[in-house]
PDB file with SEQRES, HELIX, SHEET and CRYST1 records, atoms N, CA, C and O in Angstrom:
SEQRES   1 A   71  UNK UNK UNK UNK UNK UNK UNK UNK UNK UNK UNK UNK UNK          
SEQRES   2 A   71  UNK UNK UNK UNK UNK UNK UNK UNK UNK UNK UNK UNK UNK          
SEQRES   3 A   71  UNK UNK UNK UNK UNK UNK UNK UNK UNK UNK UNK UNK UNK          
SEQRES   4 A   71  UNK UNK UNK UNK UNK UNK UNK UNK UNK UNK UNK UNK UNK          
SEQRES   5 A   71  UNK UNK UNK UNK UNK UNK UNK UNK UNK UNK UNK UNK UNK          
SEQRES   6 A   71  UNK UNK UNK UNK UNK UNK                                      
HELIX    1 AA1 UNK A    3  UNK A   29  1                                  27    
HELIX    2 AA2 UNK A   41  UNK A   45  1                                   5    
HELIX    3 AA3 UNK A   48  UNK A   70  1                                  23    
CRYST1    1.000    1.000    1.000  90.00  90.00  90.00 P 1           1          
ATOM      1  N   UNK A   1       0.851  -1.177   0.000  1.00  0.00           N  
ATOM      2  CA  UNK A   1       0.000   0.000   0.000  1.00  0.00           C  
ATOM      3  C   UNK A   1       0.897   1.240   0.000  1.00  0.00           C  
ATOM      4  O   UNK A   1       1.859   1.331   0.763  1.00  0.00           O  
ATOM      5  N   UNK A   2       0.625   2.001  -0.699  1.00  0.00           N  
ATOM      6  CA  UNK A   2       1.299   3.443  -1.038  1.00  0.00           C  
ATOM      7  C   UNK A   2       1.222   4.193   0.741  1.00  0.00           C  
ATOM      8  O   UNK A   2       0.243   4.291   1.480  1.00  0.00           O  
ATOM      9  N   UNK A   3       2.464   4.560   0.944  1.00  0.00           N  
ATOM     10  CA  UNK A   3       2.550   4.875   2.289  1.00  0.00           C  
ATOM     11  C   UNK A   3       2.339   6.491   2.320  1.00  0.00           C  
ATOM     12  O   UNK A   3       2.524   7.013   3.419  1.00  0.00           O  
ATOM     13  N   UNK A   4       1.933   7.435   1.117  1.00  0.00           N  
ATOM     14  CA  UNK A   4       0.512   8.540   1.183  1.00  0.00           C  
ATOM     15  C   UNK A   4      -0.747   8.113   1.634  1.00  0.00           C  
ATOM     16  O   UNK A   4      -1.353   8.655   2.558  1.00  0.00           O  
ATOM     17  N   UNK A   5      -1.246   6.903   0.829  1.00  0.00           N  
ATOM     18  CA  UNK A   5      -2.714   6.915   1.424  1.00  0.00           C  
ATOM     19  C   UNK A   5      -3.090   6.265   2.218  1.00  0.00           C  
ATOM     20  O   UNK A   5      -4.290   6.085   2.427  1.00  0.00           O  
ATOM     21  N   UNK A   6      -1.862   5.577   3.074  1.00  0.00           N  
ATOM     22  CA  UNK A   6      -1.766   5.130   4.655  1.00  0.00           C  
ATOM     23  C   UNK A   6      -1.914   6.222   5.350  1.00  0.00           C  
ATOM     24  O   UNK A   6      -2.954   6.505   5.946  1.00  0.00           O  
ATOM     25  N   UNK A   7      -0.843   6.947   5.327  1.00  0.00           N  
ATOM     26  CA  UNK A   7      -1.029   7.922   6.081  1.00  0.00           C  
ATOM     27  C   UNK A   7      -2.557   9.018   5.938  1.00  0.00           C  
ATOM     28  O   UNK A   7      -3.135   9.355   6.972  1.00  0.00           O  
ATOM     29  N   UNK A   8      -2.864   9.294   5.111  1.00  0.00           N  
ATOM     30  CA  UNK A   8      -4.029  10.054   4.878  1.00  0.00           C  
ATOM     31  C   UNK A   8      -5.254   9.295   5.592  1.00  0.00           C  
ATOM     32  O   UNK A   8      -6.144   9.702   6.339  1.00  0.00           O  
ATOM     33  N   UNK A   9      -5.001   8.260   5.163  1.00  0.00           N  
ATOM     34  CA  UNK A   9      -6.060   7.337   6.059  1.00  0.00           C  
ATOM     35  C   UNK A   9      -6.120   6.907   6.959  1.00  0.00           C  
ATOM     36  O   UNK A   9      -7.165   6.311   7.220  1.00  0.00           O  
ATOM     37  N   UNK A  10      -4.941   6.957   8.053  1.00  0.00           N  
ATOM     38  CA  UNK A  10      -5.015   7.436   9.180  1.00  0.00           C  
ATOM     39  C   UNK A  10      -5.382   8.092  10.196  1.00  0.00           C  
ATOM     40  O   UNK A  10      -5.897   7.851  11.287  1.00  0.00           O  
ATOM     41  N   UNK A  11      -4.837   9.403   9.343  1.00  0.00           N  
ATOM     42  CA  UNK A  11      -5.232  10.640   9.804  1.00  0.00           C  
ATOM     43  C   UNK A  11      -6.757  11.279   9.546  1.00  0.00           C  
ATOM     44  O   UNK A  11      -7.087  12.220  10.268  1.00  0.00           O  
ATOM     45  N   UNK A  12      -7.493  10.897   8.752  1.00  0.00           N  
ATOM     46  CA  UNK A  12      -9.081  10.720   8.424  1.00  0.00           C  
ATOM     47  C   UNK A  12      -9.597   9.967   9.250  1.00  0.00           C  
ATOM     48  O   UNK A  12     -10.665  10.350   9.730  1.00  0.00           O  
ATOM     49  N   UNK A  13      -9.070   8.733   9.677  1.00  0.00           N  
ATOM     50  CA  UNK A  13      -9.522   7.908  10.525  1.00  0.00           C  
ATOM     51  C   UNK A  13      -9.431   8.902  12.131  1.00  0.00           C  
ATOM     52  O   UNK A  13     -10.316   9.578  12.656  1.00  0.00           O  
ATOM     53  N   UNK A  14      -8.097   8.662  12.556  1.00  0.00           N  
ATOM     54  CA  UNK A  14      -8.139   9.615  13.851  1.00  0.00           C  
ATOM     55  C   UNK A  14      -9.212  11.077  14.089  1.00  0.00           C  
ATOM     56  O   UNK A  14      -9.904  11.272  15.088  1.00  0.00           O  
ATOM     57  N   UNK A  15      -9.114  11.928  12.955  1.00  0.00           N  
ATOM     58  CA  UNK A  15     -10.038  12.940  12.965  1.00  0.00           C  
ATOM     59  C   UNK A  15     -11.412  12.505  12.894  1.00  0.00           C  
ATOM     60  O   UNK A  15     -12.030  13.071  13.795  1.00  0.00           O  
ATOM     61  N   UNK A  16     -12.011  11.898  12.354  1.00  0.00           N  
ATOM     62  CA  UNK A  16     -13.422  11.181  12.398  1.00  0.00           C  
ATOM     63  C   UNK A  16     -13.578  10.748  13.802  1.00  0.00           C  
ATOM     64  O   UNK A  16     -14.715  10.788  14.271  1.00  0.00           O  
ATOM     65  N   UNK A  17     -12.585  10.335  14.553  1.00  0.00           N  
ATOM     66  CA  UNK A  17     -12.450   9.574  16.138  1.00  0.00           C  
ATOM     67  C   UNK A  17     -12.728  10.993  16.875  1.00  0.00           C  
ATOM     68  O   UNK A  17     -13.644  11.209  17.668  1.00  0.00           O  
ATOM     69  N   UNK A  18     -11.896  11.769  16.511  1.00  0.00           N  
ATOM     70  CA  UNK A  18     -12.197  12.852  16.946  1.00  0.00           C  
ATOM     71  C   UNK A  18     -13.341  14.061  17.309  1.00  0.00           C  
ATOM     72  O   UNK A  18     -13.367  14.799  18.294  1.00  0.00           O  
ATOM     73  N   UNK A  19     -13.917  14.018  16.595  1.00  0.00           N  
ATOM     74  CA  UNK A  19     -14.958  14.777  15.881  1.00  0.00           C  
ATOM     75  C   UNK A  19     -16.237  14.019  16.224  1.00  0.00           C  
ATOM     76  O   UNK A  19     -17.247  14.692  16.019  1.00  0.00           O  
ATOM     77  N   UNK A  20     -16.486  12.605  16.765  1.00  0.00           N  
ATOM     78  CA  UNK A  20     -17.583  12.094  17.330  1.00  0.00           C  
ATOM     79  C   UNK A  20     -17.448  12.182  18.731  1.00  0.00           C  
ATOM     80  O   UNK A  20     -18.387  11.905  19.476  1.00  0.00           O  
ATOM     81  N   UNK A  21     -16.428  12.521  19.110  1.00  0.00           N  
ATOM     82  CA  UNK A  21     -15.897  12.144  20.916  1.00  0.00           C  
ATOM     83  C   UNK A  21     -16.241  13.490  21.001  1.00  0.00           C  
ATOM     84  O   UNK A  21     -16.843  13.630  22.066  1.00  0.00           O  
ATOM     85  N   UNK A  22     -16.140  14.782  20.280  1.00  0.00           N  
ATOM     86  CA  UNK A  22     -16.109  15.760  20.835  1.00  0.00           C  
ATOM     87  C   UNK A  22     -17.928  16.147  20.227  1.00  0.00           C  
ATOM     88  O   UNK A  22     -18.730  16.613  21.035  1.00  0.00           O  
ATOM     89  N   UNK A  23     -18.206  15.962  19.245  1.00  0.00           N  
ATOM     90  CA  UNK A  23     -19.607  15.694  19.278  1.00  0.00           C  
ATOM     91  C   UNK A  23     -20.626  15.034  20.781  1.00  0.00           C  
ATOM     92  O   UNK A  23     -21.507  15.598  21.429  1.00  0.00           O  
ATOM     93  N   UNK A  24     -20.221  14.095  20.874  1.00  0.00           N  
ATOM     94  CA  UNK A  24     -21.059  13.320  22.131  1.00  0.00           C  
ATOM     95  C   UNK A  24     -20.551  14.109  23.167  1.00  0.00           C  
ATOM     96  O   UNK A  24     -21.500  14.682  23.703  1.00  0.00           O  
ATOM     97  N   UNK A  25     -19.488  14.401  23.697  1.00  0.00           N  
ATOM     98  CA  UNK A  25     -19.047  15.153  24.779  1.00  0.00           C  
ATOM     99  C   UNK A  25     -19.766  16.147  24.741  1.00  0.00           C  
ATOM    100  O   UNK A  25     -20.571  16.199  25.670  1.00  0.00           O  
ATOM    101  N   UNK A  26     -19.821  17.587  23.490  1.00  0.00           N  
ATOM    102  CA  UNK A  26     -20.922  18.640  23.465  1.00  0.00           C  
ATOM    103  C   UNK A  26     -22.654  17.888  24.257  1.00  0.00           C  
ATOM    104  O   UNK A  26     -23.424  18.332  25.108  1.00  0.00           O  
ATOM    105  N   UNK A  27     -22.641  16.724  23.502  1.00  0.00           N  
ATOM    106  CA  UNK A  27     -24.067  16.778  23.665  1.00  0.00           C  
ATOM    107  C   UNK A  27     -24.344  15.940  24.993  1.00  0.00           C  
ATOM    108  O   UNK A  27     -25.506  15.603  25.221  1.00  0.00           O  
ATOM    109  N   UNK A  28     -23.386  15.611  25.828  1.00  0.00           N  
ATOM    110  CA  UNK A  28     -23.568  15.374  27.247  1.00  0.00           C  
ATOM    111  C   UNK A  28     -23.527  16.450  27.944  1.00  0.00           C  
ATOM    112  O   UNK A  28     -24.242  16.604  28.934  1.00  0.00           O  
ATOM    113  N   UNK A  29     -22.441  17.592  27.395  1.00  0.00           N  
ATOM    114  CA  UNK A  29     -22.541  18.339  28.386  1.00  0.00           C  
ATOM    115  C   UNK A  29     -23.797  19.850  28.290  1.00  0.00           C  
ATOM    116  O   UNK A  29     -24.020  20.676  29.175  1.00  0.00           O  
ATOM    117  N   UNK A  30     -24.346  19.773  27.055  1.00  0.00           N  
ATOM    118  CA  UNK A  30     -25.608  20.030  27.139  1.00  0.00           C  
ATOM    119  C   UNK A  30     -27.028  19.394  27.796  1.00  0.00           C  
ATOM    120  O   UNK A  30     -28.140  19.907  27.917  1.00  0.00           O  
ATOM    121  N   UNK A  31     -26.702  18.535  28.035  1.00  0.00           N  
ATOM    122  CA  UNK A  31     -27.949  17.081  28.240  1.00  0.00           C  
ATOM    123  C   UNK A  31     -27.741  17.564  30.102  1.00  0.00           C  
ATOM    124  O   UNK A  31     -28.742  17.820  30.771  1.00  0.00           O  
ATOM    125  N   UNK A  32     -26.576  17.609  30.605  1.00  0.00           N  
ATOM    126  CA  UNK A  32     -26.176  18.525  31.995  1.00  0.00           C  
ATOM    127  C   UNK A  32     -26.512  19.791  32.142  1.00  0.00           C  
ATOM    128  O   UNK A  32     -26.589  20.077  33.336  1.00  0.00           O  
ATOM    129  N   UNK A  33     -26.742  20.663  31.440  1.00  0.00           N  
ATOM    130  CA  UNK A  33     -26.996  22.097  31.814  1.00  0.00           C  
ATOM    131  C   UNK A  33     -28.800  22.077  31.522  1.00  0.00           C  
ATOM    132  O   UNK A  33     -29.477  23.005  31.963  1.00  0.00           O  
ATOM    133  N   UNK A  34     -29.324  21.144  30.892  1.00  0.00           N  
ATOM    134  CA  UNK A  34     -30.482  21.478  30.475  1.00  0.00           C  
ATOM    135  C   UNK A  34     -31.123  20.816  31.661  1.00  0.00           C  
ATOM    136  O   UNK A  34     -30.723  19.747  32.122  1.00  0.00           O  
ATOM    137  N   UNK A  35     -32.788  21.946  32.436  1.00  0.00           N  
ATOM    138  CA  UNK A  35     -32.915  21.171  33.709  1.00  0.00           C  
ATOM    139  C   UNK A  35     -34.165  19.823  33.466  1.00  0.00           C  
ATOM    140  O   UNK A  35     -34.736  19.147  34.322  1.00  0.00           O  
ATOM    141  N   UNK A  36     -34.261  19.793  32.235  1.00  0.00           N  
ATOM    142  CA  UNK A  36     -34.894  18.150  32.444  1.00  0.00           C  
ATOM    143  C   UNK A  36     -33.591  17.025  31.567  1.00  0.00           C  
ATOM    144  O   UNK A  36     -32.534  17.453  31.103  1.00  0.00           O  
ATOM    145  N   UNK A  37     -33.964  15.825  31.538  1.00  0.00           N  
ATOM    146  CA  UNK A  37     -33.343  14.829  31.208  1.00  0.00           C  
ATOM    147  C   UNK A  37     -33.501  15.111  29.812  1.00  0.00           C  
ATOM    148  O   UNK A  37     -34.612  15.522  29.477  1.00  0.00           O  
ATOM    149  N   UNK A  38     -32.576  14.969  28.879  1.00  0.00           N  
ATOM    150  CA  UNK A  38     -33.422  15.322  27.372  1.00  0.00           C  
ATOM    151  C   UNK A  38     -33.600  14.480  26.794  1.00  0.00           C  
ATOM    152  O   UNK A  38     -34.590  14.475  26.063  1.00  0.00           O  
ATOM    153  N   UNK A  39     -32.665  13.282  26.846  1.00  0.00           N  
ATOM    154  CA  UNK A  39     -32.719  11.907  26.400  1.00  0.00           C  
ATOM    155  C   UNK A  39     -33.908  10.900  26.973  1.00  0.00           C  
ATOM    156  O   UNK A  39     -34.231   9.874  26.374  1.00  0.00           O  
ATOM    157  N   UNK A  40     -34.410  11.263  28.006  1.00  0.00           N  
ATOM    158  CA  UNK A  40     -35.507  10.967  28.770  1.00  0.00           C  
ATOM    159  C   UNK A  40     -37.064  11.566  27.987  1.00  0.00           C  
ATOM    160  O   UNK A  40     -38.004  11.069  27.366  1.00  0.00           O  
ATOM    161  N   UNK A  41     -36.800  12.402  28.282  1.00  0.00           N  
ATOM    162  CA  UNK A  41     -37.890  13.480  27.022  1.00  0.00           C  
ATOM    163  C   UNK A  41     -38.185  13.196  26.169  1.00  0.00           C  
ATOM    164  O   UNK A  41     -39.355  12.963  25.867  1.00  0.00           O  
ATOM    165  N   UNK A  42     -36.771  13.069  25.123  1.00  0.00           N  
ATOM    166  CA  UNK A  42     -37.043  12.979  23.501  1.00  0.00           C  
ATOM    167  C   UNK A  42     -38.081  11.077  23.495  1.00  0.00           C  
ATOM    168  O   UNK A  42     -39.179  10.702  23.083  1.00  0.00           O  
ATOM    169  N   UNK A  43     -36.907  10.422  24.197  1.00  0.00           N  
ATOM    170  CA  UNK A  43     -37.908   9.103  24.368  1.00  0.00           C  
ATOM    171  C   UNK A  43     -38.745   8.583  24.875  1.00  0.00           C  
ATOM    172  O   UNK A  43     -39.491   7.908  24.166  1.00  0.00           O  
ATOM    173  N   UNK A  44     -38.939   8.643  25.998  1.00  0.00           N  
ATOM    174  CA  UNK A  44     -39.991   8.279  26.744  1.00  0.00           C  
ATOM    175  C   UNK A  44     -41.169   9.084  26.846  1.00  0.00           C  
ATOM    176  O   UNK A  44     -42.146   8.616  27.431  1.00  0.00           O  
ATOM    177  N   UNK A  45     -41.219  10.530  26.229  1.00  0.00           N  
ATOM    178  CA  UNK A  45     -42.255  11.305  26.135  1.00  0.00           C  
ATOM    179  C   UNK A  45     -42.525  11.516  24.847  1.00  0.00           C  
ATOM    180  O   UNK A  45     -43.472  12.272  24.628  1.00  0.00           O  
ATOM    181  N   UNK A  46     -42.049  11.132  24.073  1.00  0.00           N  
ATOM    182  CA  UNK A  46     -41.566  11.768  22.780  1.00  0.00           C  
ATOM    183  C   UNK A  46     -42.118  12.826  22.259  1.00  0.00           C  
ATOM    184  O   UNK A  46     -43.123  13.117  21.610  1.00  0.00           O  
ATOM    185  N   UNK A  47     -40.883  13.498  22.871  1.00  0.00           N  
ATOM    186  CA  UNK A  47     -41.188  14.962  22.309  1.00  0.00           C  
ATOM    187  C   UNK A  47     -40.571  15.608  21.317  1.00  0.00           C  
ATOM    188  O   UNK A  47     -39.365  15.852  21.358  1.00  0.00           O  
ATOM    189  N   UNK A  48     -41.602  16.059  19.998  1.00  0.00           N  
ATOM    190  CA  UNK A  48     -40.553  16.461  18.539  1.00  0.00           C  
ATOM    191  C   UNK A  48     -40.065  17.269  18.750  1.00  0.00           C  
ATOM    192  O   UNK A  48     -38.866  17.099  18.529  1.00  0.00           O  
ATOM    193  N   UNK A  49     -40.374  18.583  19.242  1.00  0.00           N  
ATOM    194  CA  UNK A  49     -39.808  19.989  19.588  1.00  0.00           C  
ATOM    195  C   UNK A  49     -38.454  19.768  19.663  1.00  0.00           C  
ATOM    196  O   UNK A  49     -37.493  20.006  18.932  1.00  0.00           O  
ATOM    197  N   UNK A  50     -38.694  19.040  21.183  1.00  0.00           N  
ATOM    198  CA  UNK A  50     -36.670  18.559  21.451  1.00  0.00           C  
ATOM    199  C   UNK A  50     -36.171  17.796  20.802  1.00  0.00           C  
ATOM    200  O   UNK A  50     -35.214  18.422  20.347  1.00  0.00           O  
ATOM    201  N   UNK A  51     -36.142  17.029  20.492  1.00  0.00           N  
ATOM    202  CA  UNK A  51     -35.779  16.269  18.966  1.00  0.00           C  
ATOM    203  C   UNK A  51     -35.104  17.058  18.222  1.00  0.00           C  
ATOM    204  O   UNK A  51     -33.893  17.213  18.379  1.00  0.00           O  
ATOM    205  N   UNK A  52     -35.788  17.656  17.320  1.00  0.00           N  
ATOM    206  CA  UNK A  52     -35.767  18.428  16.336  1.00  0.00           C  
ATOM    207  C   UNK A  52     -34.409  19.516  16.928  1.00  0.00           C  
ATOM    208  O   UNK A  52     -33.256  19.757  16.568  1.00  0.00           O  
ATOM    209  N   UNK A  53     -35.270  19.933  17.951  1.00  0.00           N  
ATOM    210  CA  UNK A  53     -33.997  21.077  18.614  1.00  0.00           C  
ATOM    211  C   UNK A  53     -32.811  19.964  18.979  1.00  0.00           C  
ATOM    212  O   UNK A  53     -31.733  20.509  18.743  1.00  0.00           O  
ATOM    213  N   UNK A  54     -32.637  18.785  19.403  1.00  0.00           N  
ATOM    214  CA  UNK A  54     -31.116  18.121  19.647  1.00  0.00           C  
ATOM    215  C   UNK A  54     -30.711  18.066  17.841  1.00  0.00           C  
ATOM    216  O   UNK A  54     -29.588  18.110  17.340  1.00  0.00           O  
ATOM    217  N   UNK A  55     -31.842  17.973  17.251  1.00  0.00           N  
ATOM    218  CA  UNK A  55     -30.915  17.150  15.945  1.00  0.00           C  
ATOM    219  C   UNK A  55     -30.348  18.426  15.318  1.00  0.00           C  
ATOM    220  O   UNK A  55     -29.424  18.285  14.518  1.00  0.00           O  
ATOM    221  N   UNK A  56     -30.715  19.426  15.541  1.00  0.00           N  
ATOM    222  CA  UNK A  56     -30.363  21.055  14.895  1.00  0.00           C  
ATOM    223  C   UNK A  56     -29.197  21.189  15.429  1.00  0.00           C  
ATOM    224  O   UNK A  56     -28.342  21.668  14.685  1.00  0.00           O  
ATOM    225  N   UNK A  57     -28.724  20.782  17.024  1.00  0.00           N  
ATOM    226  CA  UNK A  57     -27.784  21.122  17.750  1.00  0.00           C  
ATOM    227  C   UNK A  57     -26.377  20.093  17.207  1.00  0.00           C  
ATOM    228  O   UNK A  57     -25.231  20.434  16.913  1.00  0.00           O  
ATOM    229  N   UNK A  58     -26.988  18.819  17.227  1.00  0.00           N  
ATOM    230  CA  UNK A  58     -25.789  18.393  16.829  1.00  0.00           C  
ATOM    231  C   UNK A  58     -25.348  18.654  15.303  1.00  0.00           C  
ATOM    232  O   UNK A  58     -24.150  18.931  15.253  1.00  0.00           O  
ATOM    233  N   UNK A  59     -25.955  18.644  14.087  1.00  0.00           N  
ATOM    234  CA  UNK A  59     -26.070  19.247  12.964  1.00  0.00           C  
ATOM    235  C   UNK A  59     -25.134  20.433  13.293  1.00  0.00           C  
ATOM    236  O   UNK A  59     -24.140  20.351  12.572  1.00  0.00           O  
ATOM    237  N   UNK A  60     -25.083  21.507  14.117  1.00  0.00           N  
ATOM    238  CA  UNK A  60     -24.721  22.628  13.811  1.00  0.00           C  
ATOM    239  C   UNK A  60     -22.946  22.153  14.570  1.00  0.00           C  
ATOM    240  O   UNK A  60     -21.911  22.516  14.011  1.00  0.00           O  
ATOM    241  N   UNK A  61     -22.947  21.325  15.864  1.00  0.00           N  
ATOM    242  CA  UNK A  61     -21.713  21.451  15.700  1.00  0.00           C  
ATOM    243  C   UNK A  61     -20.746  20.286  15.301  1.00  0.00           C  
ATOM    244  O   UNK A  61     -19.551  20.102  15.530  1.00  0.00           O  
ATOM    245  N   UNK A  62     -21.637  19.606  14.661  1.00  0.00           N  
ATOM    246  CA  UNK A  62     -20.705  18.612  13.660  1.00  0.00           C  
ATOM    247  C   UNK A  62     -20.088  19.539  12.438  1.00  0.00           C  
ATOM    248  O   UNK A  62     -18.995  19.267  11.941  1.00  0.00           O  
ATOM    249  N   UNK A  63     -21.048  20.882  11.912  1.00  0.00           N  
ATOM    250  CA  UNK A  63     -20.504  21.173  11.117  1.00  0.00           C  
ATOM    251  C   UNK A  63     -19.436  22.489  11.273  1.00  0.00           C  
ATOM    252  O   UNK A  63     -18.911  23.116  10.354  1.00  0.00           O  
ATOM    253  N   UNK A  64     -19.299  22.684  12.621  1.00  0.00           N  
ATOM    254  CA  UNK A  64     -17.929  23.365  13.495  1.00  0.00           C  
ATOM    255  C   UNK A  64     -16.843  22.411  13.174  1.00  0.00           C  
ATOM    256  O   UNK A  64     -15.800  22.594  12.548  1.00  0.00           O  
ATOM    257  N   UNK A  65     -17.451  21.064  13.899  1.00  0.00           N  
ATOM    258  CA  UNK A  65     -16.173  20.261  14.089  1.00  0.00           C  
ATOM    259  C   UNK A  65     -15.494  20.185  12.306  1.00  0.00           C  
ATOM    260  O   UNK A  65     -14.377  20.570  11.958  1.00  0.00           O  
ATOM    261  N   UNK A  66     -16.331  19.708  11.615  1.00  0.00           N  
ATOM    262  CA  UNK A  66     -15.917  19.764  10.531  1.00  0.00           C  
ATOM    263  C   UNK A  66     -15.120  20.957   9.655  1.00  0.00           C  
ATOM    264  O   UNK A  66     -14.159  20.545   9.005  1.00  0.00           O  
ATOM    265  N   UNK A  67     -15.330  21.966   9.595  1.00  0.00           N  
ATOM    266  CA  UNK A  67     -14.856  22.684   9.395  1.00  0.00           C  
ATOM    267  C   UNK A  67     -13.376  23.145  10.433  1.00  0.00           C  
ATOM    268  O   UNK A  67     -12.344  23.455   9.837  1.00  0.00           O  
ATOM    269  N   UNK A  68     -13.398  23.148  11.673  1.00  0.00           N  
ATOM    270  CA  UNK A  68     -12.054  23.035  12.291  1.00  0.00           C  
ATOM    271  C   UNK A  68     -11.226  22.076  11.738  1.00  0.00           C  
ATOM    272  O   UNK A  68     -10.100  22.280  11.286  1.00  0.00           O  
ATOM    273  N   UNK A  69     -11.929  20.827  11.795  1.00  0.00           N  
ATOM    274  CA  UNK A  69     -10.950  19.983  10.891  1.00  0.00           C  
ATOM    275  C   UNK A  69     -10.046  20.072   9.753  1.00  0.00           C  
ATOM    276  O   UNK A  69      -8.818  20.034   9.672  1.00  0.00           O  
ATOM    277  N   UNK A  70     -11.518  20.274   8.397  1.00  0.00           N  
ATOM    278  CA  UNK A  70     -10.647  20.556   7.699  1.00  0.00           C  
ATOM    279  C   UNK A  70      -9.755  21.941   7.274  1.00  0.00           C  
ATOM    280  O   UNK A  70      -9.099  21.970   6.233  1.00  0.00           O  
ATOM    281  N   UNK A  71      -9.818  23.024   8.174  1.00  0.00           N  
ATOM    282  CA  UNK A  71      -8.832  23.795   8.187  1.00  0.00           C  
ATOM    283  C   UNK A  71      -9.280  25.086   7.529  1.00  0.00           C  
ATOM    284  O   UNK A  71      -8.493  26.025   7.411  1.00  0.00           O  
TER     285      UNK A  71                                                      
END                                                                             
């Protein structure tokens, strides 16, 4: 294997590792500041509002992370 697209693919790999850890981390430490359970909410009550508002949230900073990434 061409030891460019080892390395590239590595490093795509690690950043993708990256970029979900810091994704889920955002959205725990939102899921903490917010004063009901939200994961509790969205499922067991199912509520679209919050839904909709988590899926907007992570949407918006996946596409931070992404963009930090790629530079």
């Amino acid at each position: 294997m061409d030891p460019i697209l080892l390395k590239n693919l590595i490093a795509s790999s690690a950043y993708s590792l990256l970029g979900i850890v810091i994704l889920v981390t955002s959205f725990v430490i939102i899921e903490k500041i917010a004063p009901e359970n939200l994961w509790k909410e969205i499922v067991e009550r199912q509520n679209v509002a919050l839904s909709i508002l988590a899926a907007g949230f992570m949407i918006a900073i996946a596409m931070i992370i992404s963009a930090a990434v790629h530079g």
